[in-house]
KOLLO-772895 format. One record per residue (C-alpha): residue in three letters; residue number from 1; x, y, z. Coordinates in pm, 1 decimal, padded with zeros to 6 digits. Example, Ala and Ser with C-alpha at 12.3 -4.5 7.8 and 13.67 -1.06 7.14 Angstrom:
REM residues 2
<r = ala, k = 1, u = 01230.0, v = -00450.0, w = 00780.0>
<r = ser, k = 2, u = 01367.0, v = -00106.0, w = 00714.0>
This chain:
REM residues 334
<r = unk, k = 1, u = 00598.4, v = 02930.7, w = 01112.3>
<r = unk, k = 2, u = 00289.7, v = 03054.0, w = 01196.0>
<r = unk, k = 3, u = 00406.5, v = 03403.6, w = 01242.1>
<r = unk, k = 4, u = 00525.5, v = 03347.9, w = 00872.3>
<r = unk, k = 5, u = 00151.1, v = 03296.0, w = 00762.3>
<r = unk, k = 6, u = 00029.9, v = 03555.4, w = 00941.8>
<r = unk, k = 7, u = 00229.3, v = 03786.3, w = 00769.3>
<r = unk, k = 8, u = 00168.8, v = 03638.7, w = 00433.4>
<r = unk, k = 9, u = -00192.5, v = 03704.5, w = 00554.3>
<r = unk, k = 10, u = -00140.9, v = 04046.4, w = 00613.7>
<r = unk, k = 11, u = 00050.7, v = 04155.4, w = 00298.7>
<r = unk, k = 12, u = -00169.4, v = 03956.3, w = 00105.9>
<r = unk, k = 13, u = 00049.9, v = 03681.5, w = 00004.6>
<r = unk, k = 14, u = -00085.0, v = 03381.0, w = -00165.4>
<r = unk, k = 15, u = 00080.0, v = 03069.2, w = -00006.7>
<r = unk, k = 16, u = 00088.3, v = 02659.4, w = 00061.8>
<r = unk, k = 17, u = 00174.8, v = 02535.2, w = 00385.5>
<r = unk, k = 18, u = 00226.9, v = 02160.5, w = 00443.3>
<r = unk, k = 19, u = 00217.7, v = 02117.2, w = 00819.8>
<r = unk, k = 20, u = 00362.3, v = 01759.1, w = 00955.6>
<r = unk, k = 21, u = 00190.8, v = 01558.5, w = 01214.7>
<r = unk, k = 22, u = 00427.7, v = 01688.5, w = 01514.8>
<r = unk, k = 23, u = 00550.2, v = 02038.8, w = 01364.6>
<r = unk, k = 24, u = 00849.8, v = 01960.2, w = 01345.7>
<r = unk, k = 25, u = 00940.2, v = 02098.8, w = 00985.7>
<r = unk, k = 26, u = 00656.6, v = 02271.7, w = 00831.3>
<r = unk, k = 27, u = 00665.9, v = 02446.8, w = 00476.4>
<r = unk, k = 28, u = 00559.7, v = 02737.7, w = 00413.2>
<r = unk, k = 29, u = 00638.7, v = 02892.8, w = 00068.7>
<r = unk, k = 30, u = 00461.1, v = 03172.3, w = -00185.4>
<r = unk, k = 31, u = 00215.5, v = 02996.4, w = -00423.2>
<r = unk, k = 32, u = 00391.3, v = 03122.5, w = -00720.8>
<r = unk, k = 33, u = 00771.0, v = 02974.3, w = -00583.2>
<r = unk, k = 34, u = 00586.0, v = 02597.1, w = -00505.6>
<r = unk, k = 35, u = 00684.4, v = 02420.1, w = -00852.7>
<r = unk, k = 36, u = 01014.9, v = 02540.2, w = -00860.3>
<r = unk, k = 37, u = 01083.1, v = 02390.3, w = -00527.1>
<r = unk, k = 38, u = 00977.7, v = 02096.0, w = -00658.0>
<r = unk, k = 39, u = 00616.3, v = 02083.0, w = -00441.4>
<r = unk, k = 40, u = 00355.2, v = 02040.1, w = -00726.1>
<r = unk, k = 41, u = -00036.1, v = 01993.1, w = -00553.6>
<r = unk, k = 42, u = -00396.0, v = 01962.5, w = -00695.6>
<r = unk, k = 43, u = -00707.7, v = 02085.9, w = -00453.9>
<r = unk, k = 44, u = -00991.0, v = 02068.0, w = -00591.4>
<r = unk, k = 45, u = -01048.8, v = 02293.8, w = -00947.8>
<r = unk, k = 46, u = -00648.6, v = 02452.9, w = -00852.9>
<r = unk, k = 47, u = -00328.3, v = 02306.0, w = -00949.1>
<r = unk, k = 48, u = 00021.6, v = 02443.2, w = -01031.0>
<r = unk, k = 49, u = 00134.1, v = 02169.8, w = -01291.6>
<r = unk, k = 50, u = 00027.5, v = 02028.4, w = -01617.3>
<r = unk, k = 51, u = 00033.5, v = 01619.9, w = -01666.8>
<r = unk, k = 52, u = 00320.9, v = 01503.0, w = -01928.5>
<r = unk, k = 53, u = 00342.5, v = 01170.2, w = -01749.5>
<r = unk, k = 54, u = 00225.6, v = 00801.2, w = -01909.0>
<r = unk, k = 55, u = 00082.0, v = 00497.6, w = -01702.1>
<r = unk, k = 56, u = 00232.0, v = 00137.4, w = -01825.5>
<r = unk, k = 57, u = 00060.4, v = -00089.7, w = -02014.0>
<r = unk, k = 58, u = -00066.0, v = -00247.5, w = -01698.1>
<r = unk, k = 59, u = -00009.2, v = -00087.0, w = -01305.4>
<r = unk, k = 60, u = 00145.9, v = -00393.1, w = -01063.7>
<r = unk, k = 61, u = 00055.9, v = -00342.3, w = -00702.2>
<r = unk, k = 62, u = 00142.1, v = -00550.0, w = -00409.3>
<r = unk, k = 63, u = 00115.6, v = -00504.7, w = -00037.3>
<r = unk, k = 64, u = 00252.7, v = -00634.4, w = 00254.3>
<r = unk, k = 65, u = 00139.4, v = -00532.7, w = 00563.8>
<r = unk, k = 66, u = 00271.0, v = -00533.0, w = 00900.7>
<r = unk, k = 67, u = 00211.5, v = -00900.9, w = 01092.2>
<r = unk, k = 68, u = -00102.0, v = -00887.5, w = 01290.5>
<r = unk, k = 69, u = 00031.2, v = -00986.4, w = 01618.5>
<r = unk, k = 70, u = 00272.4, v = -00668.2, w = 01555.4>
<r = unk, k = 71, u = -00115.7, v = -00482.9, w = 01512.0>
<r = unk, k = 72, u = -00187.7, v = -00640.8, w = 01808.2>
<r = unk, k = 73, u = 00043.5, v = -00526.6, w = 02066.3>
<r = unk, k = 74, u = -00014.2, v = -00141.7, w = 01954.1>
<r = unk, k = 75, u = -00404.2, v = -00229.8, w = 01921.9>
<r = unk, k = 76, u = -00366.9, v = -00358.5, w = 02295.4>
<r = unk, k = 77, u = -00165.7, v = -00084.1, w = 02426.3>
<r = unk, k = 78, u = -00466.2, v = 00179.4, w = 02257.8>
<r = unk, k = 79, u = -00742.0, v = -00062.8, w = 02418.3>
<r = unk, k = 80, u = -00581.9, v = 00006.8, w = 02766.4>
<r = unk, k = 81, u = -00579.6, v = 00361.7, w = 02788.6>
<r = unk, k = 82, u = -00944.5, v = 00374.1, w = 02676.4>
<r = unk, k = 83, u = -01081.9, v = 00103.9, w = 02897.3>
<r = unk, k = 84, u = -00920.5, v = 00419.1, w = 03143.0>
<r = unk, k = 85, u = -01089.2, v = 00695.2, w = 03028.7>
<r = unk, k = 86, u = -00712.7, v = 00870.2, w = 02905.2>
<r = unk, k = 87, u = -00883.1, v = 00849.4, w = 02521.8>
<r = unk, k = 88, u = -01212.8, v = 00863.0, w = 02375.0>
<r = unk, k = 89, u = -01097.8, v = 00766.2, w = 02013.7>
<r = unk, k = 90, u = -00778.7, v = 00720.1, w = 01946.5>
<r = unk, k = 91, u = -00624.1, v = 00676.0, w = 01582.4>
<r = unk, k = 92, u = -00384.3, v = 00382.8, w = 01513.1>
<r = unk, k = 93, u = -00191.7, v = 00354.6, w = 01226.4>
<r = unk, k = 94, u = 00121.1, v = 00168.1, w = 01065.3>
<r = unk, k = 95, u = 00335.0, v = 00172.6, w = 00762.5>
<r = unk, k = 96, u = 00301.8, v = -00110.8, w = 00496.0>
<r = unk, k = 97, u = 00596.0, v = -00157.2, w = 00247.5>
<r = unk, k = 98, u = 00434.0, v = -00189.4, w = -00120.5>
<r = unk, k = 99, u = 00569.4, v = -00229.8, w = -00449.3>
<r = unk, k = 100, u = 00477.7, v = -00104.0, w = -00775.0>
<r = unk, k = 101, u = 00573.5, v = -00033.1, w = -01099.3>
<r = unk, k = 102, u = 00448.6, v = 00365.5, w = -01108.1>
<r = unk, k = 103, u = 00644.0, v = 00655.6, w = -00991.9>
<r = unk, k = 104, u = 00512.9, v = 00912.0, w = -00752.6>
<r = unk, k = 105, u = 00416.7, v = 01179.6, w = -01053.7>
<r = unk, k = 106, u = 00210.5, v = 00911.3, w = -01218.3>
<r = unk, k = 107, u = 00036.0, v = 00864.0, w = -00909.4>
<r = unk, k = 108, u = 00018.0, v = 01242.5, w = -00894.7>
<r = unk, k = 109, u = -00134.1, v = 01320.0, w = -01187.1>
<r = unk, k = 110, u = -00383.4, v = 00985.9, w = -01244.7>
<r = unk, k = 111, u = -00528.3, v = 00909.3, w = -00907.3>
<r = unk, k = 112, u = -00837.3, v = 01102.9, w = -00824.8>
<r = unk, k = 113, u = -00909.0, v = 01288.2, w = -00507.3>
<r = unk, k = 114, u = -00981.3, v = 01619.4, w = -00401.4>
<r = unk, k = 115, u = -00677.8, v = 01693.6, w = -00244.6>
<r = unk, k = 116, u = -00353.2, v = 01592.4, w = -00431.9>
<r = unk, k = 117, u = 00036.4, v = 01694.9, w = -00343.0>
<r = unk, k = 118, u = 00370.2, v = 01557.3, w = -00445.2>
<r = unk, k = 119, u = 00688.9, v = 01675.7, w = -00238.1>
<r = unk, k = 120, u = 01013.2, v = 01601.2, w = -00399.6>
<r = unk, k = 121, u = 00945.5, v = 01299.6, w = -00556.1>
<r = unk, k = 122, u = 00988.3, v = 01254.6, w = -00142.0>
<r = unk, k = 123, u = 00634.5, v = 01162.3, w = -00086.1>
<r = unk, k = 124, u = 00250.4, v = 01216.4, w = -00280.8>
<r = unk, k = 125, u = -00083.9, v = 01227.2, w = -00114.9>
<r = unk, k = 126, u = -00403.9, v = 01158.8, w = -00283.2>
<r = unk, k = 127, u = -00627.8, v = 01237.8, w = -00016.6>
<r = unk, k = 128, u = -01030.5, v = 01227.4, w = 00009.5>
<r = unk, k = 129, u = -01028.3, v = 01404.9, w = 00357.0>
<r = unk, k = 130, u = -01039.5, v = 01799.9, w = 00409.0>
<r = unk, k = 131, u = -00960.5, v = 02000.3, w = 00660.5>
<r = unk, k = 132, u = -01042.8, v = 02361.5, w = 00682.7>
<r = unk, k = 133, u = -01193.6, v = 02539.5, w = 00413.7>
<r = unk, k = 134, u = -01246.3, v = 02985.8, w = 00493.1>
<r = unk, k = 135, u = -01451.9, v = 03162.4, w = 00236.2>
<r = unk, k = 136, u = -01593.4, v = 03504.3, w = 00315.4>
<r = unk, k = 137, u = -01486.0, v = 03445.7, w = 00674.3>
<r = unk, k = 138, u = -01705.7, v = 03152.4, w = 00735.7>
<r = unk, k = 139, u = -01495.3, v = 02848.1, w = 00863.2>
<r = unk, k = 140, u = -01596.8, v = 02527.8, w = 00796.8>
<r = unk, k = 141, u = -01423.5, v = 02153.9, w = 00881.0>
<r = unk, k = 142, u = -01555.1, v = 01851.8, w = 00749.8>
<r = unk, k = 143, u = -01413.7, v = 01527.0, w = 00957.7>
<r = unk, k = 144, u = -01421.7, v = 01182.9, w = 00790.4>
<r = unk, k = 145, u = -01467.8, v = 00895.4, w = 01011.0>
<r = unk, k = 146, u = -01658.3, v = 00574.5, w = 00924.6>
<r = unk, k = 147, u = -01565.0, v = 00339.8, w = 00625.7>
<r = unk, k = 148, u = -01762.3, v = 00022.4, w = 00515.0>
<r = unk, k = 149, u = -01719.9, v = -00196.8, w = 00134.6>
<r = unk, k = 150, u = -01983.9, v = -00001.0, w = -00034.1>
<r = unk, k = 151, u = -02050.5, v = -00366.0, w = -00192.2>
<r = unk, k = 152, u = -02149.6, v = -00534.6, w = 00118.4>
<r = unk, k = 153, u = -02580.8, v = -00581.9, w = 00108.3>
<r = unk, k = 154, u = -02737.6, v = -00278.7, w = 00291.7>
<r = unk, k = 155, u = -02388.6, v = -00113.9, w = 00286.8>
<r = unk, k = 156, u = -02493.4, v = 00240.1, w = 00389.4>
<r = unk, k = 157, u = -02767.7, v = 00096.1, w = 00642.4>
<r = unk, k = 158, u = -02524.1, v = -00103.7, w = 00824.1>
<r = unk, k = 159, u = -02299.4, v = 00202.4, w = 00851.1>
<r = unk, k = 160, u = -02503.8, v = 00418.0, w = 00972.9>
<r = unk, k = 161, u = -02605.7, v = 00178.0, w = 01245.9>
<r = unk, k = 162, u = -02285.7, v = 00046.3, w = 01338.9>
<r = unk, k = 163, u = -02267.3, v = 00127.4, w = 01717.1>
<r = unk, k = 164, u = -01850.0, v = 00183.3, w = 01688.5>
<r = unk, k = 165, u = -01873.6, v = 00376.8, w = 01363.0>
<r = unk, k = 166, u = -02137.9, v = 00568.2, w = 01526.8>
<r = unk, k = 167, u = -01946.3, v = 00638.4, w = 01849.4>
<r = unk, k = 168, u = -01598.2, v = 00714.5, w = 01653.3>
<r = unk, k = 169, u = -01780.8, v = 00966.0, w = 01436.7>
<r = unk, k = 170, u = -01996.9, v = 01100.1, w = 01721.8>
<r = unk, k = 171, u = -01668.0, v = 01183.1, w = 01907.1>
<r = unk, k = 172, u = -01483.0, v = 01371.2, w = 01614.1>
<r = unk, k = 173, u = -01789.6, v = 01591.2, w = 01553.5>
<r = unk, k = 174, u = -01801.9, v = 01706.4, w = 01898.8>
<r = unk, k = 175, u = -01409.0, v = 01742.6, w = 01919.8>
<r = unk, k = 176, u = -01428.4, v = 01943.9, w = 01558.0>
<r = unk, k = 177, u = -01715.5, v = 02164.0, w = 01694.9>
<r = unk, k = 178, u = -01507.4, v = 02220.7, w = 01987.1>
<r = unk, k = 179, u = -01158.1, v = 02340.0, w = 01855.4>
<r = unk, k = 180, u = -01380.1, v = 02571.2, w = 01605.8>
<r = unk, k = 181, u = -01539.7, v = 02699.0, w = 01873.7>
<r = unk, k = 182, u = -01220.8, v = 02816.4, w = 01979.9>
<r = unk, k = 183, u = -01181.0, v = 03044.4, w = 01652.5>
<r = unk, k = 184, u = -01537.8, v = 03124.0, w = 01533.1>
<r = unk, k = 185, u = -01863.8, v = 03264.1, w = 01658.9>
<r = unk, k = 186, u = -02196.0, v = 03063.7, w = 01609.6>
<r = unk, k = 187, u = -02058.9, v = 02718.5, w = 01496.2>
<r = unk, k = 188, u = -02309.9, v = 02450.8, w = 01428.3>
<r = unk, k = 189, u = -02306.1, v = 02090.6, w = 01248.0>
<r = unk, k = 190, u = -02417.1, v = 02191.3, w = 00931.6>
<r = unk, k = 191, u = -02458.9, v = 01805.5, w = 00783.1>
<r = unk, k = 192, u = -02448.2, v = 01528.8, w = 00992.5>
<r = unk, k = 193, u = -02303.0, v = 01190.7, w = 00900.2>
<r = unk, k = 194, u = -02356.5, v = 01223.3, w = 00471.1>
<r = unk, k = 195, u = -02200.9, v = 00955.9, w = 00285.6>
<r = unk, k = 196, u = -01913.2, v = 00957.4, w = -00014.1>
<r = unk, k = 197, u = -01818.6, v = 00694.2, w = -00172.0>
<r = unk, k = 198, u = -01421.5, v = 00647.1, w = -00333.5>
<r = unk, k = 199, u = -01290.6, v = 00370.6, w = -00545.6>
<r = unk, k = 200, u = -01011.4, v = 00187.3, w = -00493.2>
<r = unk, k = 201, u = -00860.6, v = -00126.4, w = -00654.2>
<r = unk, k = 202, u = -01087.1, v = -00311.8, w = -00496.6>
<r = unk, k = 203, u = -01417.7, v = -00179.4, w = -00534.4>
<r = unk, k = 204, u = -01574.9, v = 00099.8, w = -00411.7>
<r = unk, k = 205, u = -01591.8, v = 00215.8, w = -00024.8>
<r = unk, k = 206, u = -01810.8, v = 00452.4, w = 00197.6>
<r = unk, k = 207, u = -01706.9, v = 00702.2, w = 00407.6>
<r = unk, k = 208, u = -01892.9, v = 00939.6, w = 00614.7>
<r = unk, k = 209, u = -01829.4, v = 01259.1, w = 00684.2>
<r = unk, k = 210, u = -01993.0, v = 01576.4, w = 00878.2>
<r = unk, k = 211, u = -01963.3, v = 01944.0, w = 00774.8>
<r = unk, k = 212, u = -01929.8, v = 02182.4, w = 01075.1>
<r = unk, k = 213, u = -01917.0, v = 02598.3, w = 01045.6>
<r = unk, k = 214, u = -01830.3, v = 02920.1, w = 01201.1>
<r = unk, k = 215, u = -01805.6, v = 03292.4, w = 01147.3>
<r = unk, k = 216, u = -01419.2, v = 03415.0, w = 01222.5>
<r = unk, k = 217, u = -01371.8, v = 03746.9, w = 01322.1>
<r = unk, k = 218, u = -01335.5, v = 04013.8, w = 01075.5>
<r = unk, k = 219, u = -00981.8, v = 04038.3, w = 01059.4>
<r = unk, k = 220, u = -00883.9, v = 03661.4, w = 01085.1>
<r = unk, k = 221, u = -00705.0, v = 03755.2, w = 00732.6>
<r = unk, k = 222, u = -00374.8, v = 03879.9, w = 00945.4>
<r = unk, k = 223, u = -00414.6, v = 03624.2, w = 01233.4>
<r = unk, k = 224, u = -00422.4, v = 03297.1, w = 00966.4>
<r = unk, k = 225, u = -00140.0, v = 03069.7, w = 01097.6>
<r = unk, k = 226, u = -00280.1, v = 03163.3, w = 01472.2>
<r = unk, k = 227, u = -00624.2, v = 02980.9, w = 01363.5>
<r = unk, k = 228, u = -00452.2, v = 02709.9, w = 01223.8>
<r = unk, k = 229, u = -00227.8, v = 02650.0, w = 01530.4>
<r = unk, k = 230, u = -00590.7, v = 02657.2, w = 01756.8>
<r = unk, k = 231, u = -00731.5, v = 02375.1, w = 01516.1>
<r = unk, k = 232, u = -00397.5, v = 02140.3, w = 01493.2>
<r = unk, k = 233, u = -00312.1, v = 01845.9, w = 01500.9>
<r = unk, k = 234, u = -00644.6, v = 01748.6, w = 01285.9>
<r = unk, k = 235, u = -00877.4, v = 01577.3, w = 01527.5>
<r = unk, k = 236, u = -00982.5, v = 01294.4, w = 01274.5>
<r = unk, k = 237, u = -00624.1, v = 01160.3, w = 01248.1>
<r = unk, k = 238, u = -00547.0, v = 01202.9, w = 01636.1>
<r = unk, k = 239, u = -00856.4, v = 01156.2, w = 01868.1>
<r = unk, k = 240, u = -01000.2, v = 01283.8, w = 02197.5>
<r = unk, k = 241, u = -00865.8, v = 01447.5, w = 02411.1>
<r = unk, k = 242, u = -00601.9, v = 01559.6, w = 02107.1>
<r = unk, k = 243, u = -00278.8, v = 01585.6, w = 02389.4>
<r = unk, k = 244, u = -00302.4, v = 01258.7, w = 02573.7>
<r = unk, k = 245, u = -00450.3, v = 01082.2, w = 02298.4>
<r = unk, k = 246, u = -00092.3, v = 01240.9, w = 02065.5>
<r = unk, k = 247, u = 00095.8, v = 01086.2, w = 02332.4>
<r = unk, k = 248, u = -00049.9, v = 00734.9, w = 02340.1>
<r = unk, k = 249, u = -00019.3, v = 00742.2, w = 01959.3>
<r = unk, k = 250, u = 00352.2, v = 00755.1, w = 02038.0>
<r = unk, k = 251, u = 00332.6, v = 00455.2, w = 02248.8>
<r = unk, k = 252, u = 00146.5, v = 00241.0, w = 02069.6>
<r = unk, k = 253, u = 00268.4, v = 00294.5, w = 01677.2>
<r = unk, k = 254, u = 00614.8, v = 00334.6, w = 01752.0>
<r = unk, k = 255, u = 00733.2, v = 00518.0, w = 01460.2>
<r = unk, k = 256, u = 00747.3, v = 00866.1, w = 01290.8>
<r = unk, k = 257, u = 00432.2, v = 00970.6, w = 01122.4>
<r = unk, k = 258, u = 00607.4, v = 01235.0, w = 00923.5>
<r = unk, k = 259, u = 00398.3, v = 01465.8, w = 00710.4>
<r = unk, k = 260, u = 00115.8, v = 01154.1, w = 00725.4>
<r = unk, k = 261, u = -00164.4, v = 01271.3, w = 00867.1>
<r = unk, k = 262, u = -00032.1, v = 01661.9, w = 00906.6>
<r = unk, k = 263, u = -00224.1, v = 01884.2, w = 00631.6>
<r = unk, k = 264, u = -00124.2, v = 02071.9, w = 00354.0>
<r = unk, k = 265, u = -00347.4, v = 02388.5, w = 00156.4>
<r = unk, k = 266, u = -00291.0, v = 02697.9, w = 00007.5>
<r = unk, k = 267, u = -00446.3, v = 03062.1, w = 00129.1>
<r = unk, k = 268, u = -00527.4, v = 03335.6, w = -00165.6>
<r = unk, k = 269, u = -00664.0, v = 03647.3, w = -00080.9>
<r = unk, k = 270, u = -00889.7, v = 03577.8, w = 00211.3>
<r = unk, k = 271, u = -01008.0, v = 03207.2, w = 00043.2>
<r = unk, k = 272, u = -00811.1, v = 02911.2, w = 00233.1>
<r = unk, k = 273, u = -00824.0, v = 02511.1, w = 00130.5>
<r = unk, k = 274, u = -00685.7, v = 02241.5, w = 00308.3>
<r = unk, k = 275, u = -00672.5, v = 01873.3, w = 00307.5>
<r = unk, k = 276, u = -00515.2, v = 01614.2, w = 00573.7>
<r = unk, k = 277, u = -00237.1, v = 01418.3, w = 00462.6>
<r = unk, k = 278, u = -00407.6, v = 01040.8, w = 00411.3>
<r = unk, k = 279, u = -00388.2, v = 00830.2, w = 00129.3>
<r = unk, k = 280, u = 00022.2, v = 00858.5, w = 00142.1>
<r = unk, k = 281, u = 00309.0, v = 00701.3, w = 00006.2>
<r = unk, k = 282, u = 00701.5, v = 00778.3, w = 00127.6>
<r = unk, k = 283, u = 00976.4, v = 00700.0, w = -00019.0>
<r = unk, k = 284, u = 01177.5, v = 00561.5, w = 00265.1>
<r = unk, k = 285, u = 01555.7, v = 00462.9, w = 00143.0>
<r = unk, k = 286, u = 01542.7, v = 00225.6, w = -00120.0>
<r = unk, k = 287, u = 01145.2, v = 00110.7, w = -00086.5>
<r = unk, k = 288, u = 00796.0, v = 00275.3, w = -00066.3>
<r = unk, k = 289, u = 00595.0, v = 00251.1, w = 00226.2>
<r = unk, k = 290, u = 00172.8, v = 00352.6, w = 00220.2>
<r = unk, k = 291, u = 00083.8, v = 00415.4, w = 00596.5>
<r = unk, k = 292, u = -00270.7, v = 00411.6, w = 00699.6>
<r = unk, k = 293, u = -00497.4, v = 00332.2, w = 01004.1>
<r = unk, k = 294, u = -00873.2, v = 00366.4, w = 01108.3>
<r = unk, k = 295, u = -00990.5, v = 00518.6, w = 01459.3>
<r = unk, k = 296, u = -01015.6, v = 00251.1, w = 01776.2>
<r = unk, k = 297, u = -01326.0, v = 00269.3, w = 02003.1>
<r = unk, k = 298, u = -01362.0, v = 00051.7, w = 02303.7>
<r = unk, k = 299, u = -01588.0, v = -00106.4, w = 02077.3>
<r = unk, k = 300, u = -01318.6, v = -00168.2, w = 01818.0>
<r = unk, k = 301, u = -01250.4, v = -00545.2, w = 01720.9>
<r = unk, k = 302, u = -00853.7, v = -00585.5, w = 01657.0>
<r = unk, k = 303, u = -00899.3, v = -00798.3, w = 01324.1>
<r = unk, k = 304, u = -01147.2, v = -00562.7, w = 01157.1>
<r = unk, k = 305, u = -00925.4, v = -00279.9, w = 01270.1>
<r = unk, k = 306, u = -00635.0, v = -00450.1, w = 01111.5>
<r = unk, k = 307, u = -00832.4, v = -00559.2, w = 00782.7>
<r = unk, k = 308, u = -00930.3, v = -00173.5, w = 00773.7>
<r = unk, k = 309, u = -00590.6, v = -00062.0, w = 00771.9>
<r = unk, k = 310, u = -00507.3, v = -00332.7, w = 00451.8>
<r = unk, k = 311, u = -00819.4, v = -00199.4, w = 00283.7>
<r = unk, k = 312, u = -00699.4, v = 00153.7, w = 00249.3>
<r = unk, k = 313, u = -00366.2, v = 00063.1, w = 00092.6>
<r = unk, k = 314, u = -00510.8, v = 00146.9, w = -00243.0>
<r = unk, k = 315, u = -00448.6, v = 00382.9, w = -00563.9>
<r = unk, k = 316, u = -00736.8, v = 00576.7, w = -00664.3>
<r = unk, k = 317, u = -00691.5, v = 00464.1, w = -01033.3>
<r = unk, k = 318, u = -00938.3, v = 00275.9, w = -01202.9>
<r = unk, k = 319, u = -00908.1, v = -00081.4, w = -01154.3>
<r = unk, k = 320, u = -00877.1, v = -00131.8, w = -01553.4>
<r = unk, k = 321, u = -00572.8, v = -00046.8, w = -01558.5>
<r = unk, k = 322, u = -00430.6, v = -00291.9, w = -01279.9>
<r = unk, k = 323, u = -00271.3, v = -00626.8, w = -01346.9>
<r = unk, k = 324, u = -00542.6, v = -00842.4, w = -01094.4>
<r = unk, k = 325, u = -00260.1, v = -01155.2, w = -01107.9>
<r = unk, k = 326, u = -00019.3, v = -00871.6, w = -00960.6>
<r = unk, k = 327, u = -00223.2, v = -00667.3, w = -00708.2>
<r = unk, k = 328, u = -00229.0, v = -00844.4, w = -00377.0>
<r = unk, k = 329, u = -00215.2, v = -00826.1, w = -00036.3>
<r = unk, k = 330, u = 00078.6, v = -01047.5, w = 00091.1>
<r = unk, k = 331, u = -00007.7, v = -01099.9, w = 00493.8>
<r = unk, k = 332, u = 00214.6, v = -01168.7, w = 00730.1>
<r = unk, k = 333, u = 00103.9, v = -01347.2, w = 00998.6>
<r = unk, k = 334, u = 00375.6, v = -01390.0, w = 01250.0>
């Protein structure tokens, strides 16, 4: 796959790539074949479809997360390997079956993020997050970590001097700065720990990010998928150090991730944008499942952890829209 991009790269190709968590069946198609196949994606000011789709009177939402004592176990199981020194962060997340009464293409075309993507009515993302962005061979990453109710008092205060939100941010920076190191001269931390702030359903959040750049050699045009291979999986969805850490994911979540968490983007004559795959709803049979997680510190308390994971089962649609008597969070406790 990556020897596909590479030669995309060299004959000058445009193309979007969406990269699963494990590589196990990446994509990689010619911008121009993308609707056709069915793929239809929004990043940033660039899209490849046209909205023709109408929201109901009134959006129903309702969530039903995993039982906490199932949290628990993989929470426990993360907890152990760090109290060991095998991880430094880790990333835990789990699948929540929701139901609703809007189709993936609605969700497409109404939420608002920066990086949007629908695959076969199979899955949509409406992410927040990006990865990679190359322009005029500077490389730059910009790793989210950190997420507070942007209505608690002193919300962006209390963020900023959270000791675990500090610590779990801390650690992606210096992972990020790391792999880029790996492709690129002269990378530095261009901002440190700036805040955005998203809405969801229930109020607004914010999340803090970091921007981190380096120069790429001068012909990293015909070596693209090789850089991307250096830089994956995305440290903010796995952790430190990325293989171990991978492999006590698998132990603790105990199911497929999918395309959750892998990335997606499109490269166009030298200019590449990318996004990781959060903010994600899969069809899965007959029901719809939004998975989602946080990062785990030893500093990490299991019940905020788990509240975190229920507060980013959201649709970036404004909340007028929403039936309030049918948006809830049904939690099962056993």
């Amino acid at each position: 796959m990556f020897k596909t991009m590479n030669y995309y790269g060299r004959q000058n190709i445009p193309f979007l790539f969406i990269l699963d968590f494990r590589l196990q069946e990446p994509i990689i198609i010619p911008l121009e074949a993308a609707a056709s196949a069915g793929i239809f994606f929004e990043i940033k000011d660039k899209s490849n479809f046209s909205p023709h789709t109408h929201l109901p009177h009134m959006i129903e939402f309702q969530k039903y997360p995993i039982p906490y004592t199932r949290y628990c176990k993989g929470f426990q199981i993360v907890q152990q390997h760090l109290k060991r020194g095998n991880s430094f962060l880790t990333n835990l997340t789990y699948p929540t079956r929701i139901e609703m009464n809007l189709s993936l293409r609605q969700i497409l075309e109404y939420s608002t993020a920066k990086f949007k993507l629908l695959y076969k009515d199979q899955f949509v993302s409406f992410s927040p997050e990006p990865f990679i962005k190359i322009q005029n061979g500077c490389i730059s990453s910009y790793p989210m970590k950190g997420t507070i109710d942007a209505q608690i008092p002193h919300a962006r205060a209390t963020l900023l001097a959270d000791t675990k939100e500090r610590a779990e941010h801390n650690t992606i920076v210096d992972l990020i700065r790391n792999d880029l190191s790996q492709v690129a001269t002269r990378v530095r931390v261009k901002r440190f720990r700036y805040l955005d702030e998203v809405q969801t359903l229930n109020g607004r959040l914010l999340q803090m990010s970091s921007e981190i750049e380096g120069q790429l050699p001068k012909n990293y045009q015909e070596n693209i998928g090789d850089i991307l291979a250096q830089l994956l999986p995305a440290g903010s969805i796995s952790g430190a150090p990325k293989q171990k850490t991978v492999e006590i994911i698998q132990a603790a979540e105990g199911y497929e991730r999918g395309y959750y968490t892998g990335i997606f983007g499109y490269y166009d004559n030298g200019y590449l944008e990318s996004g990781v795959l959060i903010r994600f709803i899969e069809r899965i049979g007959n029901d719809l499942y939004y998975k989602s997680g946080g990062g785990i510190t030893v500093f990490s308390k299991a019940e905020q952890e788990y509240q975190e994971l229920i507060s980013k089962v959201y649709v970036p649609i404004h909340r007028k829209h929403f039936n309030t008597e049918r948006t809830t969070a049904i939690a099962q406790l056993a």
